[in-house]
N, C-alpha and C positions, 0 to 999 in steps of 0.2 A: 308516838303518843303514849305508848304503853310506860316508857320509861321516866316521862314528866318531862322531856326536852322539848317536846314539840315541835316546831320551827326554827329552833337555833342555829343549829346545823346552815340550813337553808340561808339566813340571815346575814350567817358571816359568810357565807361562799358571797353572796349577791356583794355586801359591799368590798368587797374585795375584788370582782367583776366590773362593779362601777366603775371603781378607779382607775379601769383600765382605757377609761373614754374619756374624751374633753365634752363632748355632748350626749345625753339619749333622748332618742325619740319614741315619746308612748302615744297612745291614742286612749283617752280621756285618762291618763297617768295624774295632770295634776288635782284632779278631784277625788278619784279612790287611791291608784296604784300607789303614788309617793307619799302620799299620807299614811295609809296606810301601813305601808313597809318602814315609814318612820318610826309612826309608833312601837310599831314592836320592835326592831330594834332599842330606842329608850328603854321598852317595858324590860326587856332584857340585857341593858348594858352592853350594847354593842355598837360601833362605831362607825356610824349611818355619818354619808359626807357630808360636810357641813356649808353652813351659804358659800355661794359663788364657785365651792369647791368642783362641782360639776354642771354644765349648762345641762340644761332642759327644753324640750320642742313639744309639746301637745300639740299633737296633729290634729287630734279633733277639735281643738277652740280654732284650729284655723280654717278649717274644711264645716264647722257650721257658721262660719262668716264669710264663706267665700263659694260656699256651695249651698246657698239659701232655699233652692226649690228642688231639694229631694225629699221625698216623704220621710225619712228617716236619716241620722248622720252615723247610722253604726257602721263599723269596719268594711262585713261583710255587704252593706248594702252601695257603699260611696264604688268600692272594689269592683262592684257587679255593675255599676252604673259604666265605668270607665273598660268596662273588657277582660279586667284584672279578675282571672282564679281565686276563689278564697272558700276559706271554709268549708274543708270537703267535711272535717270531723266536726259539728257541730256539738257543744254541751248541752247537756242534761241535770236535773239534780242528781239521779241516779248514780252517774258516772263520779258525782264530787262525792257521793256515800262510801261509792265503793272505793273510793281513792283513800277516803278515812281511814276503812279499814284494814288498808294495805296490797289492796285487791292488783295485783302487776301489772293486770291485762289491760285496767281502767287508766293506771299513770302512765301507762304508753301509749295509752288515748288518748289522754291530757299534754302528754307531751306533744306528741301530732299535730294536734291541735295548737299549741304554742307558737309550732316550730311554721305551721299556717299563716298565724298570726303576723309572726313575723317577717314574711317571707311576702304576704300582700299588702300587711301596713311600708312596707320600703318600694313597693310598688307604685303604691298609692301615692306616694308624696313624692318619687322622682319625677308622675305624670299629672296628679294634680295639685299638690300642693306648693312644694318648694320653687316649679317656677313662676307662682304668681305673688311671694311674697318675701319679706326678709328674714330671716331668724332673729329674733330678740335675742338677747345677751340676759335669760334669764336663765334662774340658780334652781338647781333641784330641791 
């Protein structure tokens, strides 16, 4: 931050990580995540994959169509619903502050955290999502 790079760094590592996959799976990805990550790569000239270049799965548009009567379709809640471990590290704004400002102890919160994330979102869709539907052949 201090340097003006920002997220650059982070940008290129990611699409360069994309393309090591034919498909990823996010959970609510096509609403913030991939939007999101698109932009800024644009905003900085960087070489975000292009259509059909890599599939995409939103777990969540299929688990709030297919899982109508939970109170909630967030990660941790579908996860708790099914038996699945999730979210031991919950966030905070605090944590995303401290993470601004370099704070080590925070980003290895954050990564925990991620590493959570991903670890009961592929849980989650080996037991309720993927076998009760098909993968569309869409583009990230």
């Amino acid at each position: 931050i201090k340097e003006g790079s920002y997220d650059q760094r982070l940008l290129l590592e990611l699409c360069n990580d994309l393309r090591k996959f034919k498909r990823i799976i996010t959970w609510y990805g096509s609403k913030f995540d991939i939007p999101f990550v698109r932009s800024r790569c644009i905003l900085h000239k960087h070489d975000f994959p292009l259509y059909k270049e890599i599939l995409h799965t939103d777990a969540y548009m299929i688990a709030k169509n297919t899982l109508r009567t939970l109170h909630s379709k967030r990660l941790g809640v579908v996860a708790n619903f099914y038996g699945i471990e999730a979210k031991q590290h919950p966030l905070n704004p605090t944590v995303w502050l401290r993470c601004l400002s370099g704070d080590h102890e925070s980003i290895d919160f954050v990564q925990t955290h991620n590493i959570e994330d991903v670890i009961s979102l592929e849980k989650v869709c080996k037991r309720a999502i993927f076998p009760y539907t098909k993968l569309a052949r869409t583009s990230i």
